[in-house]
N, C-alpha and C positions, 0 to 999 in steps of 0.2 A: 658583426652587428654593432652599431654606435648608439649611443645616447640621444636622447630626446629633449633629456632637463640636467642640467648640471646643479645635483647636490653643494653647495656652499657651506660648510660648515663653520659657524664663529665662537673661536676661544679670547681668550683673555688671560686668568692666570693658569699654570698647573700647578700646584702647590699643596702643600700638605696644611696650609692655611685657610681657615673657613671661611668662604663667601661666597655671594650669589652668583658669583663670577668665577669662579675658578673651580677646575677637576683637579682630583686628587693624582699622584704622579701613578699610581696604580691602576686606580682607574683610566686611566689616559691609555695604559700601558694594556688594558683588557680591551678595551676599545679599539684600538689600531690593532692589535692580537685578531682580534672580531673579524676586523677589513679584511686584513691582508689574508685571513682564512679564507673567507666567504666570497674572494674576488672583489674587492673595493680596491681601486690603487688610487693616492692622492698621488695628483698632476703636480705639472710646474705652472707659475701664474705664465710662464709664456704659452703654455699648450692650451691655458684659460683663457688665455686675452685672443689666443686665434679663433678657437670656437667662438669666443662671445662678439667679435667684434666682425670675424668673416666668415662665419658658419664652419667655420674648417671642424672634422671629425675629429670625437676623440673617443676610445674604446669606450665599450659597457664596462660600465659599473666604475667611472672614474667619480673624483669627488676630490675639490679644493677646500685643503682646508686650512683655516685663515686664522689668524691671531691678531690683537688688534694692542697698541701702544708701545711694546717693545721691553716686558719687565726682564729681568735678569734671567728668572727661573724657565723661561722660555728658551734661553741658553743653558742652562745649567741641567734642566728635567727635560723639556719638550725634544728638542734638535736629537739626543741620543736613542729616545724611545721611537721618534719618525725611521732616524737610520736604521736602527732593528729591524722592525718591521717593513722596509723598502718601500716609505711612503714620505712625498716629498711635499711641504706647506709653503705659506708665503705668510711673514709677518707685515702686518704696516704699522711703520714706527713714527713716531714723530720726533723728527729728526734733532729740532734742538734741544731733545732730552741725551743725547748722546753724547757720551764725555769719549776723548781722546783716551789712551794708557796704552799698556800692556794686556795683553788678554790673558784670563785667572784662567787656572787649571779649574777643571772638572771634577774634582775630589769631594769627599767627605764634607770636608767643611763649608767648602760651597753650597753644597747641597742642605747642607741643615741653614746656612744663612739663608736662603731664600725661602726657606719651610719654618722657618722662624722667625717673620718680617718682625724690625726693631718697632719700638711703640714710640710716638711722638708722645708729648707730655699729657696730651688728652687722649689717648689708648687709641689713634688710628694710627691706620698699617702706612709705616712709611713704605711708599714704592722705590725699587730701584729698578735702574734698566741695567742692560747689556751696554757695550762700549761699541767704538767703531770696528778694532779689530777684530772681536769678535762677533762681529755683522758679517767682516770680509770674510774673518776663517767659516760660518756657518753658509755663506752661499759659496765659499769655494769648494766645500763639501757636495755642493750637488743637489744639499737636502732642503734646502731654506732659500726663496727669496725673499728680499727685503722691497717694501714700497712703501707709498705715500699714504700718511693718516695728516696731512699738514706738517708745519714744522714744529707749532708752539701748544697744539691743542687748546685754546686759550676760550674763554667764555666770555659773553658781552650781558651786559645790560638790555633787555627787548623793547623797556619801555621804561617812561618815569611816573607809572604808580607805586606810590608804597600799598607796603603790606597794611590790611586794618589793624588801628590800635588792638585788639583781641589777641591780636598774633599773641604766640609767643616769644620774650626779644630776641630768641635762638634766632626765629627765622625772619627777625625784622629787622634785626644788626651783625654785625660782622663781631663773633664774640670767640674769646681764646677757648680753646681745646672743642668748640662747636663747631669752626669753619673748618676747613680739610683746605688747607691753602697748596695741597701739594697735587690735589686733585679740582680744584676751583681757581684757574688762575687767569690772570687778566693781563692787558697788555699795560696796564698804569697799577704802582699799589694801591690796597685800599687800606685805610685809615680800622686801629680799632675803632668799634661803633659805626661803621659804614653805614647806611642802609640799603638794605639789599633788594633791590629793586627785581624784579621778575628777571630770571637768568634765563639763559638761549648760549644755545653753543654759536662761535665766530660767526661759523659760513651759513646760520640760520635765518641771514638778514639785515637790518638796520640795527645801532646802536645806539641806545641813548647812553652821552655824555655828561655826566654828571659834574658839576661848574665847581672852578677853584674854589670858590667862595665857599660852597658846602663844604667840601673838601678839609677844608683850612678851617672850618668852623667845626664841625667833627672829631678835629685832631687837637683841638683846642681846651674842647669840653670833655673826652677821655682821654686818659695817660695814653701815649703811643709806648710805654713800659706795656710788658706783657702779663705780669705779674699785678702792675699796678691798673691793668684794665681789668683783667681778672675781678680786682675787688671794686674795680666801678661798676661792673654787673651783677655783683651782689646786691646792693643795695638799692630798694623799690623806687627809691625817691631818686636816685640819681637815673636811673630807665624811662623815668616819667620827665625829666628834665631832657633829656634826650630826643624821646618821643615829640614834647614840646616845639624842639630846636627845631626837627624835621619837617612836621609838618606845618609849621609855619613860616618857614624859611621859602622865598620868594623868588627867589633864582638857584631853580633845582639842578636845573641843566639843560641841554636840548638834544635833538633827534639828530645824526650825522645825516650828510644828503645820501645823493645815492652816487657822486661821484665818492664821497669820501668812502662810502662803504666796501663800492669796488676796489678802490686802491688799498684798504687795508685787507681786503681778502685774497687779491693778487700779490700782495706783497708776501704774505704770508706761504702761500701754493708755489709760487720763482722759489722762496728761501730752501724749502722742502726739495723741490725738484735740483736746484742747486746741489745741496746738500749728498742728495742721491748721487750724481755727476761726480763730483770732485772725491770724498769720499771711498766710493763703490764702483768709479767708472761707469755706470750707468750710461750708456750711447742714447737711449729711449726712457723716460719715464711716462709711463703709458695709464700706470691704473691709480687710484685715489681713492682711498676707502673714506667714506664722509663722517667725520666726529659725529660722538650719537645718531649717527644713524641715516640723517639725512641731510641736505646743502640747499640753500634756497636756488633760484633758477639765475639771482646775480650773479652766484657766487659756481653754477654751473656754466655760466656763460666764459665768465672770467679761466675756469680751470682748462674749458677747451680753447682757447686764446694762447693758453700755455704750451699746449699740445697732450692734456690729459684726454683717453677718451674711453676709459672705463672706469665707472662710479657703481662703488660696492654698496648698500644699505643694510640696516637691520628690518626688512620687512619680510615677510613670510611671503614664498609664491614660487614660481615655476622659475627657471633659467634655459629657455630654449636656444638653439644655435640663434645667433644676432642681436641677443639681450645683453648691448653693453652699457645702455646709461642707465639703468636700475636694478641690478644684480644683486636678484635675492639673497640674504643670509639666512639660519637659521642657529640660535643658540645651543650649544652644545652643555647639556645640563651632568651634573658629576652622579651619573649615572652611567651601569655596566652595558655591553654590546648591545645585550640584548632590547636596549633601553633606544641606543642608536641603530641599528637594523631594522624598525619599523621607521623610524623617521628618513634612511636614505630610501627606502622603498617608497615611499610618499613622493619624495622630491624630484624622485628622480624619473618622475611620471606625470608631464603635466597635465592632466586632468585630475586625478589624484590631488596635486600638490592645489589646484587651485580651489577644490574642496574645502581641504583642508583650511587653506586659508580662510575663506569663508565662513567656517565653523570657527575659527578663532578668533575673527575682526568682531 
């Protein structure tokens, strides 16, 4: 008997570090315990990409399941508790987060370095990834394939309104130890004091362009010192000069067309699939999981041009044989089996699953 819906499951970290995003390595480890008891086996993306793309079968009770950016601890914690249990994932990394080296041992120390992410100077969690070789050593293990979340994960501007004066300046400039620049990143730097105009991930669209002249104007009126902008948002009177600059500043920027949009979203999807090839030997790179979640339909057009032809999302909903351009995910929350055993019994039943969705939209 074969499946109906393929179960999608989406991780992020495993870590012994607290977030909305990440299960604990025990947890992880109860969970797969769960599966592989109860008849769950995670697939290869290639045994996913054939169901989703040519209906081809694959047993009951299979289930993909999916990690997304490429942090360290997905090397360090995930890949070991997969092969215990004899269940195989697919990360999608974004490629030019990947540094060349030597690949670190699995030991003690590693394992507390990823369960004890170091703190940047404003108490956020710096991330780290995995390297190249240990991309190669984890799929030449059989247990992990690696694919496409783009190369740069990079964010754009959606448009040029500012935020209303009310804001707080946190969220109407670019202020130290508030922005997360290691998780907000752009393909141009931004100036302390930026304004941060409505963010959108890459491939959600048009970008607006924010013009040298602000640029240059912004960098002018805060210290581009770290330390020294720091104390230029301390005080109310210099935020109000700021504010001043912004919004009465006359050449904010402009909208890219829609060729330019496409080339910098093709450019970005070649680098990534590139990357895959040379790297990993990659003969096909076939799947694309979409930054946050979703890709606008340019930057869909653009990715099948490339020869992308399955697109992962974070939307709640069924995955029947031949669902390859919107292929549900469903968040895997850092909770035990028993927590996961209702949710693949939902998914993995599309009438069930489309319920459900409906009760959650």
């Amino acid at each position: 008997m074969f499946t109906k819906s393929l179960p999608v499951l989406m991780h992020h970290y495993v870590s012994r570090v607290p977030s909305t995003i990440a299960v604990h390595p025990e947890i992880f480890d109860d969970q797969c315990k769960g599966m592989a008891k109860n008849g769950w086996h995670g697939i290869s993306l290639k045994e996913a990409e054939a169901y989703l793309l040519e209906g081809r079968p694959v047993p009951k009770r299979s289930v993909l399941i999916t990690f997304d950016d490429g942090y360290l601890d997905n090397y360090a914690n995930a890949w070991q508790i997969l092969q215990k249990h004899g269940h195989r994932a697919v990360i999608f990394t974004n490629t030019a987060r990947l540094s060349s080296g030597e690949p670190r041992a699995i030991d003690l120390a590693l394992k507390e370095s990823v369960d004890c992410h170091g703190k940047s100077k404003g108490g956020a969690i710096a991330d780290r990834y995995f390297n190249w070789r240990e991309a190669r050593w984890m799929e030449e293990s059989g247990v992990i394939d690696i694919a496409s979340h783009t190369a740069h994960h990079y964010f754009r501007f959606s448009s040029g309104d500012l935020p209303p004066l009310s804001a707080d300046p946190a969220s109407r400039f670019k202020v130290p130890d508030l922005f997360r620049e290691d998780e907000h990143r752009f393909r141009f730097a931004l100036p302390w004091g930026m304004p941060l105009f409505p963010l959108g991930p890459e491939m959600g669209g048009k970008a607006f362009i924010p013009s040298r002249e602000l640029l240059d104007a912004v960098a002018s009126l805060v210290p581009q010192d770290e330390d020294k902008a720091r104390e230029f948002f301390q005080s109310p009177d210099n935020v109000t000069r700021l504010n001043d600059l912004t919004n009465s500043f006359k050449n904010k920027g402009r909208m890219e067309s829609e060729e330019e949009a496409r080339e910098r979203m093709r450019s970005d999807l070649l680098e990534c699939a590139v990357d895959l090839r040379r790297e990993l030997g990659h003969s096909e790179v076939l799947s694309l999981c979409w930054c946050w979640g979703f890709g606008s339909h340019m930057a869909l057009e653009e990715a099948t041009k490339l020869g992308y032809k399955v697109f992962f999302e974070t939307t709640n909903g069924a995955n029947p044989p031949g669902n390859a351009l919107a292929v549900h995910r469903f968040k895997v929350r850092n909770k035990p089996y028993k927590w996961l055993k209702t949710r693949l019994f939902i998914y993995s039943r599309p009438i069930a699953a489309e319920i459900y969705r409906r009760l959650k939209s």
